[in-house]
N, C-alpha and C positions, 0 to 999 in steps of 0.2 A: 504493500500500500504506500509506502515512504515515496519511492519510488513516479507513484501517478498522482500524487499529494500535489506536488508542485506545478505541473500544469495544468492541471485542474481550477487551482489558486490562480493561477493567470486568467485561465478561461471566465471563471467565473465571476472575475474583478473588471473583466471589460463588459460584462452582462449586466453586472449590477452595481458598478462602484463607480465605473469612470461617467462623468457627469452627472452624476448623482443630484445637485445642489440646484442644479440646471434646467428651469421653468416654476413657473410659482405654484405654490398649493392649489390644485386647483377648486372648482366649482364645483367639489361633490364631494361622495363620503367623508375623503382623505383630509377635507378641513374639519371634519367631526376629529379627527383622533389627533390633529395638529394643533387646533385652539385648545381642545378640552386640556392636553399635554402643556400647552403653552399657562393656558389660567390654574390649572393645577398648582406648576411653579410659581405663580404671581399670588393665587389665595394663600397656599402655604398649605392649602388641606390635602392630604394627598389619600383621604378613605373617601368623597364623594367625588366622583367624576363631574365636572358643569362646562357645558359648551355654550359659548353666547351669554355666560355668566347666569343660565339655570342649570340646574340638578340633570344632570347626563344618566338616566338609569336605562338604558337600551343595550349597555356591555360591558361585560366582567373589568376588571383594572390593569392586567397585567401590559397591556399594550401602554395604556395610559403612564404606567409607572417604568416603562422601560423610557420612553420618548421624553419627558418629563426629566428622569435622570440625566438621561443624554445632554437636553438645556442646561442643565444646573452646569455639566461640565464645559460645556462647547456656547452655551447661548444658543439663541432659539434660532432657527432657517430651515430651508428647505430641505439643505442633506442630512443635518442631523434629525427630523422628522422623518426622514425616508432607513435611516439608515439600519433599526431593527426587521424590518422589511426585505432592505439588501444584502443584512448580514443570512438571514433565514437562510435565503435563496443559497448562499454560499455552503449554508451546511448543508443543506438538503443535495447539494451536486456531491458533497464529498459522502454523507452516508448514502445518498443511490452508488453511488462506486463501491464503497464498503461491503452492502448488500451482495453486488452482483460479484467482486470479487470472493466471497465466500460462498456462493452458491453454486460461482460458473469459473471463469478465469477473470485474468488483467484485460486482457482485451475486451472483454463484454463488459467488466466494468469500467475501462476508461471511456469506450463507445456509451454506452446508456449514462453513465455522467455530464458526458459531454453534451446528450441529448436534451440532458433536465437544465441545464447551463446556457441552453442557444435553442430552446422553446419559446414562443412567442407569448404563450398562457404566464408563465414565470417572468420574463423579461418584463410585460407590463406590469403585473400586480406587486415584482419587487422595488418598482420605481414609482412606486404609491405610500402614501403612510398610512398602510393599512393594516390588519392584527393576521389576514386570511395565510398571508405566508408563512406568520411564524404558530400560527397554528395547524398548516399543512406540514410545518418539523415536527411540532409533539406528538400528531398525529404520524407519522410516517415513526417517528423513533418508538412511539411506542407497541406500533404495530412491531416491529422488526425486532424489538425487547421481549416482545411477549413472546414470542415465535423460539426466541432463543430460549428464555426463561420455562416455555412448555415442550419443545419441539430436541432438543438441544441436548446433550451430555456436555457440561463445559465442569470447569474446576474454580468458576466464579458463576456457580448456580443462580444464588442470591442476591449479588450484585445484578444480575440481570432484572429481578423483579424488583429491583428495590429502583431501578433504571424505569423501568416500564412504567411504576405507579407513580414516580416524580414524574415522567413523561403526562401519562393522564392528570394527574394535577394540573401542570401548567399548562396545556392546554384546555383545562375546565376554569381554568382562571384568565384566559385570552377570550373563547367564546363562549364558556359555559357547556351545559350538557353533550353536543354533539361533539367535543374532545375528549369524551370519553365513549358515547356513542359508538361512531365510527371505527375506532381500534376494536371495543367490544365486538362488535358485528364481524368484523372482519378473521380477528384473532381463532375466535369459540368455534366458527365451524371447521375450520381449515385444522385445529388440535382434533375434532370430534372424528375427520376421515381420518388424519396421520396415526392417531393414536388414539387404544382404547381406553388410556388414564392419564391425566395430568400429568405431566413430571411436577409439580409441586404440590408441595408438601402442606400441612394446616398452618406451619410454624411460619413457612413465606409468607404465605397469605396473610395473614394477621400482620406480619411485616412490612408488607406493602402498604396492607389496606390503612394502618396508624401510618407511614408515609406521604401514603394519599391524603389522610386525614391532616395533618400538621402541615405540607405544602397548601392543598389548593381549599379549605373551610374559613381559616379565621378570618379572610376581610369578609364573607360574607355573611358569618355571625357579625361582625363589626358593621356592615350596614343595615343589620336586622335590628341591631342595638342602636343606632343612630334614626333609622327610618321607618322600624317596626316592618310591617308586612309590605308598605307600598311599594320599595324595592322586589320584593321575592312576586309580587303577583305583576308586576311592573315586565320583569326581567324574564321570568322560567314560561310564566303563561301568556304573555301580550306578544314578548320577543322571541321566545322560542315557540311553544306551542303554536298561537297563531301567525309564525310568520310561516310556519311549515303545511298547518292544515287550512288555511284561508288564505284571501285575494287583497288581504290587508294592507299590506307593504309592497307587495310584488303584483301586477297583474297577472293573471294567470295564461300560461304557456304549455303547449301539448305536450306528450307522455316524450316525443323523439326528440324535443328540444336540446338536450343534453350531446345526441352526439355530431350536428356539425361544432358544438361547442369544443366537444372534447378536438377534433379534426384542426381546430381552428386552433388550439392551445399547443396541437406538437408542433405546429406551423414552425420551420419550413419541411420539418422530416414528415409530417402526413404523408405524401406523397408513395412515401417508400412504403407504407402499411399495406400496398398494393402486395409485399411480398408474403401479408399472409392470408390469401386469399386460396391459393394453394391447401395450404394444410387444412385452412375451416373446411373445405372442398373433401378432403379425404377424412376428417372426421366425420362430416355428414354423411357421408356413406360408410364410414363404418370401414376405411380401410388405416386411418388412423389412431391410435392412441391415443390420451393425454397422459403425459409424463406426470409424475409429482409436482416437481418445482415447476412444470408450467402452468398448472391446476391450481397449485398456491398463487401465483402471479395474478390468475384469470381471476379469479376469487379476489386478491386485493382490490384489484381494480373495478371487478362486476359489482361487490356486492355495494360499495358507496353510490356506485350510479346509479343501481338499481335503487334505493335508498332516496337519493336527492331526487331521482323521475318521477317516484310517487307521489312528491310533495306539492303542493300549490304553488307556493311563493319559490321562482326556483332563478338564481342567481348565477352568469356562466363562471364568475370563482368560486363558488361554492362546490365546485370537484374538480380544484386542485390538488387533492389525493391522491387521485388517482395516475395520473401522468406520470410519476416516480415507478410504477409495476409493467406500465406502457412500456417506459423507456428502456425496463430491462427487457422484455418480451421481444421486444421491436430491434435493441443489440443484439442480441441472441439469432433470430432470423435475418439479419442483416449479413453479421459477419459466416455465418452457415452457407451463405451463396458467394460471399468476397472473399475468404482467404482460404488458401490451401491449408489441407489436413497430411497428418502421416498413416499410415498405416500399419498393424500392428507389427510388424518386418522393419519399422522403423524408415520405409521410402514415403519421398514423398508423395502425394498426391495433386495434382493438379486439376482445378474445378473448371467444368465447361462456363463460359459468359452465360448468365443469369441474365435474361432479356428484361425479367421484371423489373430488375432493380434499375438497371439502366433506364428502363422507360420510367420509375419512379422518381431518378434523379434528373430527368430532363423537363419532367412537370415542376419536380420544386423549382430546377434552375430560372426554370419559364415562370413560375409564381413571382422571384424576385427581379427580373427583368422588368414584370409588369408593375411592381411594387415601386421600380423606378420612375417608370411611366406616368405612373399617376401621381410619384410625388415630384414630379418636373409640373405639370399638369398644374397641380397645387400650388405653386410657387406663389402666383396674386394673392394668395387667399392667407400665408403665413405673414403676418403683418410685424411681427417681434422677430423674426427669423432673416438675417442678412443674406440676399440673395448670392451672393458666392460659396455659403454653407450650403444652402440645400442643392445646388446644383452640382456642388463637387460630392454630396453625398447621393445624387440619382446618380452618376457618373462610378463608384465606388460600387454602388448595390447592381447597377446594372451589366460590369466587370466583373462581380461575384456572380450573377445570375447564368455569365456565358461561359463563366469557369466551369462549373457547375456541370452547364449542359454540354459541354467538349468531353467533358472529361466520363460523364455517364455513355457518351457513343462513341466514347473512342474504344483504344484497347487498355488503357490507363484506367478501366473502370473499375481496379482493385481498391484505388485513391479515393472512391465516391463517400467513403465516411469522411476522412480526412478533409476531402475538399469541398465538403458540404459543412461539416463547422467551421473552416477558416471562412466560410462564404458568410454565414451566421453571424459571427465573430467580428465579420467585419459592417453586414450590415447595422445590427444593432444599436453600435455606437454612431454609426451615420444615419441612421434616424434620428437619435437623441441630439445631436446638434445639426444636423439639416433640414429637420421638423418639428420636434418638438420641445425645442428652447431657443432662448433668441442671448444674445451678448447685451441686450441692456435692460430697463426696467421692462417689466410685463404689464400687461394694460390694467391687471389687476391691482399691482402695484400703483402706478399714475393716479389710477382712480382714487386710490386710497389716500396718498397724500394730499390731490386735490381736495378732500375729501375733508383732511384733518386740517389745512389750509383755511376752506372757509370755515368752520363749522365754529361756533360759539358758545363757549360754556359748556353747558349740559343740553343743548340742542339734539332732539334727537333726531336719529338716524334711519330708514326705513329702505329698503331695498325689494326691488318689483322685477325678477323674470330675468335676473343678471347679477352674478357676483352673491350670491343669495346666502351662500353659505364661506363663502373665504372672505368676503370682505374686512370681517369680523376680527380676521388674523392676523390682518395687516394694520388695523386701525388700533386695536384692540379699545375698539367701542363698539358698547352692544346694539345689534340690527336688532331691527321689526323684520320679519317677510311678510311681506304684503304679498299676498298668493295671489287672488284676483285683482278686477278694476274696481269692485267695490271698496277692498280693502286699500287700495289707492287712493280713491277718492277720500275714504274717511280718513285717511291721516294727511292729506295734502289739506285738506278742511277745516284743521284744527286752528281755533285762534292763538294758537302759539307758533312760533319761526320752527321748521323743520324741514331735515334735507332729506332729497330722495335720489335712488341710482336707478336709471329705467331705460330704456331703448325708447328709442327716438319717439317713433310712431303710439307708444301708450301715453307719454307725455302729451305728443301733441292732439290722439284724441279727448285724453281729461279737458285738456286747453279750451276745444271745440266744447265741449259737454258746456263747462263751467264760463264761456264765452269770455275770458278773461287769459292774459297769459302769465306763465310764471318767470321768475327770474331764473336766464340759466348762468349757472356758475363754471361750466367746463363739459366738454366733451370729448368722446374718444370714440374710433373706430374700432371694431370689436369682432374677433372672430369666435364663435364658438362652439370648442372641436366636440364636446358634448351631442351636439346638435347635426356632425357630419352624419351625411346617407348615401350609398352607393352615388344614388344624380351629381352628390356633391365631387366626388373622386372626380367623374367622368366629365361630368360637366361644367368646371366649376367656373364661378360667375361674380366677381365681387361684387358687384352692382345686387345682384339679391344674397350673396349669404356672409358677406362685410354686412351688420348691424353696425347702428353707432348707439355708443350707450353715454347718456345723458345725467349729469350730474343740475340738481334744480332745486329752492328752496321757493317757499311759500310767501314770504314776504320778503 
């Protein structure tokens, strides 16, 4: 393992680390867990969570108290908010290599490492400040703990369990129930085929379970003792229960939704899953097997989907689990068709060209070609992005794209792992600064100071269809969301001075409504990547998807 440690750490540092700090919190979840981290520090109270300066009870703490830390050491910004997020990601590449190298060899785990490292599904959610990564590590460690601690003869038995139930703790302290959930599910039935008993003993168990006990219960007695029940019926039944069995949080989406999702998170190696199309083929008829360890893998990864599919409110991070069993599944079938084997005579063996893989890696390379395409296409529409970055970055991904596809039809298609993550590798970070961060302030940012500029006293603050939730982290002064035009109108209405942040056109039909105009104080042109749809890729058009978003006070 020494040995794949280190490039690994490279691979993973250009995935998750380089440019890290590199675009602002943006307009969604991630300023929930960045303000709440940021006012944590500044109240000083670090047992109730409060974003926008109320009581935050919709998720456990432990994100909160990692982010929060991190300010106290570094001061508050964008990379150190992101950056338990990007460290996750980093472990999660080094135990998938871990995994596959005790299961399988080096080579299946530096490929399926590499896989989970230059995923598309990971590369976005670990340049988020969000808890879903480092709860896809306790989850993935505690699966692969348990597996040891039941599955396993080792000579550090206990140590495994004592591993698995700190694992489920702190991931029951990230999102609560489903970080224990998911390991459960996962773990129990895959012991119940392997074996007909436990390997653990009463004595573990009780070991863990006071483990478990002492990591992941006292802040939640601690907010049961501060908040009584409205936290626990707040958080177990509102946030979990019904975000899982109702259309409360989530609109509801059909049973299949989940797998262009999952297709979409191995991006750019989907392509290559063409390769097991084959074996599902002679399984169904019944001229194939399933091995153990691939029965174990199919099971890691089945039973969370099947899991999150049944559920109402269904989230496409919410089965980043699964990618990690993918990615060894998908190693394993990859390098089975790429590299030579020996034979028991100790000759070598030489593999006929595998048509599939090659047609798999000429799709990916064509995916990133396109990928270029459309972010050349894009260029009017990045408004904070210096147009020499993004075109030397379409220029980069579309050089990777055609690497790619030479190399899948040529004869060099042995290289098609290798030169499918240098391609990754490379795209990645040219995305991140030839789209999606610019070298000076962000529009969010402008707004904010403009913002803090005019604003007087304790003037308050009201925000309408923009900036709705980051504003707050920049100013740190607490917003209204004014969700509709009613709630627009009644705080534009008030006989007190108050300022509002809106796109153009709702301001100016209040204006019309109330036949009267407001004072504007600033404005800015505004892109909002939130808001991209295929038209917009293809078509794009600043003239309709440039908003300008308008800074305005009442008197």
């Amino acid at each position: 393992m020494r040995g794949l440690t280190l490039p690994l750490l490279l691979l993973a540092a250009l995935t998750f680390l380089v440019g890290l700090g590199r675009g602002a919190i943006t307009d969604a979840d991630e300023a929930f867990y960045a303000e709440a981290s940021r006012e944590m520090v500044e109240s000083g109270d670090f047992i109730t969570p409060a974003y926008n300066y109320e009581p935050r009870f919709q998720k456990p703490i432990l994100y909160y108290w990692l982010t929060a830390g991190t300010f106290l050491v570094t001061g508050e910004g964008e990379a150190p908010a992101r950056f338990w997020a990007a460290m996750s990601g980093v472990g999660l590449v080094l135990l998938t290599a871990a995994c596959a190298r005790r299961w399988f060899d080096d080579g299946v785990a530096l490929l399926s490492a590499a896989i989970v490292a230059t995923s598309f599904g990971y590369y976005a959610i670990g340049r988020m400040a969000l808890p879903d990564l480092p709860l896809t590590f306790f989850i993935t460690a505690a699966i692969v703990c348990g597996w040891m601690a039941t599955l396993e003869t080792t000579r550090h038995h206990r140590r495994w369990v004592l591993a698995a139930a700190a694992a489920l703790a702190l991931g029951f302290l990230t999102k609560g129930p489903v970080g224990v959930v998911i390991p459960l599910l996962v773990v129990v039935p895959v012991v119940l085929l392997e074996r007909r008993s436990l390997n653990v003993s009463v004595g573990d168990a009780l070991t863990g379970a006071v483990v478990f006990a002492v990591i992941g219960l006292p802040w939640y007695f601690a907010m049961y003792a501060t908040h009584g029940t409205a936290y626990l019926e707040s958080f177990f039944l509102g946030d979990n229960l019904e975000r899982f069995a109702t259309d409360r949080f989530n609109d509801p989406r059909p049973w299949w939704y989940y797998g262009p999702v999952v297709l979409g998170g191995l991006l750019p190696w989907a392509p290559l899953c063409l390769v097991w199309v084959s074996p599902v083929w002679r399984f169904l008829t019944r001229r194939k097997d399933i091995e153990t360890l691939e029965l174990r893998l199919l099971l890691w990864a089945g039973l969370p989907l099947l899991f999150y599919s049944l559920s109402v409110g269904k989230q496409p991070r919410y089965i980043l689990p699964v990618l990690p069993p993918l990615a060894i599944l998908l190693a394993v079938s990859v390098l089975e068709r790429t590299r030579d084997w020996r034979s028991l005579d100790g000759a070598r063996v030489r593999i006929p060209r595998p048509r599939v893989v090659g047609i798999g890696a000429a799709i990916a390379g064509g995916l990133l070609v396109t990928l270029s395409a459309l972010l050349w296409r894009a260029e009017p529409l990045l408004l904070n992005v210096s147009t020499p970055y993004t075109m030397a970055a379409a220029l980069l991904i579309a050089a990777s794209g055609m690497a790619v596809i030479i190399v899948g039809l040529s004869g060099a298609w042995r290289q098609i792992p290798l030169t499918l993550t240098i391609a990754a590798a490379i795209t990645f970070p040219a995305l991140q600064y030839g789209a999606l961060s610019g070298t000076g302030e962000s529009t969010v940012e402008q707004v904010a100071r403009a913002v803090l500029s005019a604003r007087q006293l304790d003037q308050p603050v009201g925000t309408h269809h923009v900036f709705v939730r980051n504003l707050v982290y920049y100013t740190h002064v607490k917003t209204e969301d004014l969700m509709d035009d009613a709630a627009l109108a009644a705080f534009l209405d008030q006989d007190r001075p108050v300022i509002v942040v809106a796109p153009a056109p709702a301001i100016a039909s209040y204006e019309m409504a109330r036949g009267r105009p407001l004072r504007r104080l600033a404005e800015f042109p505004y892109f909002n990547e939130a808001g991209v749809r295929l038209r917009t890729l293809l078509w794009p058009d600043p003239t309709r998807d440039v908003s300008t978003a308008v800074i305005v006070t009442n008197r």
